[in-house]
C-alpha positions as CSV (number, residue, x, y, z in Angstrom):
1,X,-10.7,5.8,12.4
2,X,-8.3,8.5,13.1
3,X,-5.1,10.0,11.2
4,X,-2.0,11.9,13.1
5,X,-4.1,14.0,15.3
6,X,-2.2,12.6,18.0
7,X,-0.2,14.7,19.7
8,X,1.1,12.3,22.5
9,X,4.1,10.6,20.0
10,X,2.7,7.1,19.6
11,X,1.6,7.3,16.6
12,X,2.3,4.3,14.2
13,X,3.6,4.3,11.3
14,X,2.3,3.1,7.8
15,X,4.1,2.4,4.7
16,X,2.8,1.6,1.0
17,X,5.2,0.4,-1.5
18,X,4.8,-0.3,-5.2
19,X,8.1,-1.8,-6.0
20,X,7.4,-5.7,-6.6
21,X,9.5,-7.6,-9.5
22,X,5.5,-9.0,-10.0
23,X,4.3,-5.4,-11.1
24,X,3.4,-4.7,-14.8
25,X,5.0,-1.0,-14.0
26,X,1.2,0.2,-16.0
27,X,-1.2,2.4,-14.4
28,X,-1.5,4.0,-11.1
29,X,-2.4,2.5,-7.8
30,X,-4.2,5.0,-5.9
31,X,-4.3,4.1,-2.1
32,X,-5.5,6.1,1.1
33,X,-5.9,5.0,4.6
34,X,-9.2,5.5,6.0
35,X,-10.7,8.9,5.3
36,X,-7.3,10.6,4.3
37,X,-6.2,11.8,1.5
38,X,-5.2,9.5,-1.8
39,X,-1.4,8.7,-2.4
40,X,-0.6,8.1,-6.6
41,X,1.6,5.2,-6.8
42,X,3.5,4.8,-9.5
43,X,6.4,1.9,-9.8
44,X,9.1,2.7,-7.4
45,X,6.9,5.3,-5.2
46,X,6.8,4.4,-1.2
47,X,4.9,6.9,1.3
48,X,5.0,6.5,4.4
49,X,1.8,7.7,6.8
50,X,1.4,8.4,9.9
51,X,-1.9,7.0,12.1
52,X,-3.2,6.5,15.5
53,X,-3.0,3.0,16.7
54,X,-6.6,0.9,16.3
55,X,-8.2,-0.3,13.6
56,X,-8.2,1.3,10.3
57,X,-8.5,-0.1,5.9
58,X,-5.9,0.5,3.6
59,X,-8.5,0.9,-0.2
60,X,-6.2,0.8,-3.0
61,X,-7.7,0.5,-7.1
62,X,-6.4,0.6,-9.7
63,X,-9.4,1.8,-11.5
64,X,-9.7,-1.5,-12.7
65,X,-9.8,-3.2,-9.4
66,X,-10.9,-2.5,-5.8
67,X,-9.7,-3.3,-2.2
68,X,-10.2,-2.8,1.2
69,X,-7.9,-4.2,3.5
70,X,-8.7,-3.9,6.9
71,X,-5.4,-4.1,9.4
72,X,-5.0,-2.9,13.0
73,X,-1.9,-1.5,14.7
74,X,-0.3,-0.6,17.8
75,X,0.9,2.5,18.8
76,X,5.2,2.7,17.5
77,X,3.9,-0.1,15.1
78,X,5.2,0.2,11.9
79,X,3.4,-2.1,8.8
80,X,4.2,-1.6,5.2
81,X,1.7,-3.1,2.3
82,X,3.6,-3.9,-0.9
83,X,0.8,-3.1,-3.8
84,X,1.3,-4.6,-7.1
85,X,-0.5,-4.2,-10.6
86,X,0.1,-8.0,-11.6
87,X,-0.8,-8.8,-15.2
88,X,-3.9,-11.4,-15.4
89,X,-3.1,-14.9,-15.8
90,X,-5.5,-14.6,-19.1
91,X,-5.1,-12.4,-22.4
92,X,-2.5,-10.6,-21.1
93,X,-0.1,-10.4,-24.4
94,X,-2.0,-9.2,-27.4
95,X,-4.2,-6.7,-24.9
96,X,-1.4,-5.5,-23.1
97,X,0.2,-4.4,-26.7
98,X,-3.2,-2.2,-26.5
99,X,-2.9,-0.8,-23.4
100,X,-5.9,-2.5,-22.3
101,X,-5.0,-5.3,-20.0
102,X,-6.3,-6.4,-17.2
103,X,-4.2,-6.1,-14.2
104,X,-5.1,-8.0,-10.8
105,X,-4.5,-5.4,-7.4
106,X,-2.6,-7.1,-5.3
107,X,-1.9,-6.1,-1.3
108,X,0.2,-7.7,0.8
109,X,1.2,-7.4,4.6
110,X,4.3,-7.3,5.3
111,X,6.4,-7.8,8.2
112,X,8.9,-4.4,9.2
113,X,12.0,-5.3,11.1
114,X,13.7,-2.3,12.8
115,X,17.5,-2.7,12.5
116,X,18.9,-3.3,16.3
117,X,20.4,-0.4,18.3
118,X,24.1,-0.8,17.6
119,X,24.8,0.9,20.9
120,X,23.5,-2.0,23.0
């Protein structure tokens, strides 16, 4: 599973966001694609990577939580995840005064529409 060693422009284009009205805004989410290097996320962050079309697994924790998410894409593709740190259903208040909650990983695909050309 390749990054942006390709040279040839069609390359694809991923994007992480951590901006969800569901997120706790506590800890980091720590996310890479593939073998590359680890993007912090903290609330409000979006990065944007570059990678070869094929198959490939966005692993995001949380330190708490672990996930692989395995995704393919085409080459001009462009796929954002949303990432959230959602509060457990379960003991959330008095722990969270702590700072010891337990916060579920969420990761969801979503779908990227690219604005129409205005000149056509």
């Amino acid at each position: 599973m390749a990054a942006s060693s390709d040279t040839s422009g069609h390359l694809a284009l991923v994007t992480l966001v951590r901006a969800d009205e569901r997120d706790v805004q506590q800890r980091q989410i720590y996310a890479r694609i593939d073998d590359l290097p680890n993007h912090t996320l903290l609330f409000g962050d979006r990065v944007s990577i570059p990678v070869t079309p094929g198959a490939h697994a966005l692993k995001a924790n949380n330190t708490l939580f672990w996930k692989s998410v395995p995704f393919s894409i085409a080459p001009g593709e462009r796929v954002e995840f949303v990432l959230v740190n959602r509060a457990s259903r379960i003991g959330f208040g008095v722990l969270a005064l702590l700072g010891v909650a337990p916060l579920m990983l969420v990761i969801e695909r979503r779908p990227v529409t690219v604005p129409a050309d205005p000149s056509s």
